[in-house]
C-alpha positions as CSV (number, residue, x, y, z in Angstrom):
1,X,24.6,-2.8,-34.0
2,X,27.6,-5.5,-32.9
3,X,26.2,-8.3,-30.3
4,X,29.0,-6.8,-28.1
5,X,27.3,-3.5,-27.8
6,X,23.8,-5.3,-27.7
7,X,24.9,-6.8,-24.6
8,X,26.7,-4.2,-23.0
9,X,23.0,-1.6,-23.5
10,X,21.0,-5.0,-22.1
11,X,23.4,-5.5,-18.6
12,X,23.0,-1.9,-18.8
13,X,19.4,-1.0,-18.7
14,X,18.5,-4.4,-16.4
15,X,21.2,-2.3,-14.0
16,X,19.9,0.9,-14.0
17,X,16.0,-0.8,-13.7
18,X,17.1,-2.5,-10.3
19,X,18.8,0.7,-9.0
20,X,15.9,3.0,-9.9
21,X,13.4,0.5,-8.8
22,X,15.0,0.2,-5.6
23,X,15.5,4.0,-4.6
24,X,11.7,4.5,-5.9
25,X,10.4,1.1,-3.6
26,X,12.4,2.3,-0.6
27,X,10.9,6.0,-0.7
28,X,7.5,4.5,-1.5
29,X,7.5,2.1,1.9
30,X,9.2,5.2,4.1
31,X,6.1,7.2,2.9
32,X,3.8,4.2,3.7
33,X,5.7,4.1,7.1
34,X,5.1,7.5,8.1
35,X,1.6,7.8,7.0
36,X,0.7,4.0,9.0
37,X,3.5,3.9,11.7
38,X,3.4,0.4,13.2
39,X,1.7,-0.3,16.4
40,X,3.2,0.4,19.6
41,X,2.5,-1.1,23.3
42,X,0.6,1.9,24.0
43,X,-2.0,1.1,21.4
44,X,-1.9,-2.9,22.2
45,X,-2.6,-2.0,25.9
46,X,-5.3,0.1,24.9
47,X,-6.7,-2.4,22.6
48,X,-6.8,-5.3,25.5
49,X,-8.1,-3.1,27.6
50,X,-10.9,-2.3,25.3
51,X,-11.5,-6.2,25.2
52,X,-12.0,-5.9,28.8
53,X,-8.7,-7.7,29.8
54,X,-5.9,-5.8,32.0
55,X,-2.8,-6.8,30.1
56,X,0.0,-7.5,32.1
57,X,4.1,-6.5,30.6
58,X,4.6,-10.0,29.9
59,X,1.3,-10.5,27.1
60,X,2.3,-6.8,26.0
61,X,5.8,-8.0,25.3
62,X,4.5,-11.3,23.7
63,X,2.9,-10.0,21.3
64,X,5.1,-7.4,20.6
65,X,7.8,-10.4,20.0
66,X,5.0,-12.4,18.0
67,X,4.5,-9.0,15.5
68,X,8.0,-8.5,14.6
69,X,8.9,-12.1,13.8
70,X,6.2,-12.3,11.0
């Protein structure tokens, strides 16, 4: 087999890995996604008020900010 074609199969294969590993990791995390939706402002009002505090819009939006920067 010529290096050329060597090459050409290598660029090849590590090409069609990525794609296929991307299009498999991207159905895998929208499955993941709708099996564990993320947490809403419903369930972090519920979940303050469970820890006997009445949250107010301001700590419900604060930590709704704080959750979707990390």
């Amino acid at each position: 087999m010529p290096i050329g074609a060597a090459i050409g199969l290598a660029v090849f294969a590590l090409i069609l890995g990525a794609v296929l590993g991307y299009l498999i990791s991207r159905k895998v995390f929208e499955k993941q996604l709708k099996k564990n939706p993320p947490i809403t402002e419903k369930q972090i009002r519920t979940m303050l008020t469970m820890m006997g505090r009445k949250p107010s819009e301001k700590q419900v939006r604060e930590i709704m900010r704080g959750m979707q920067q990390s």
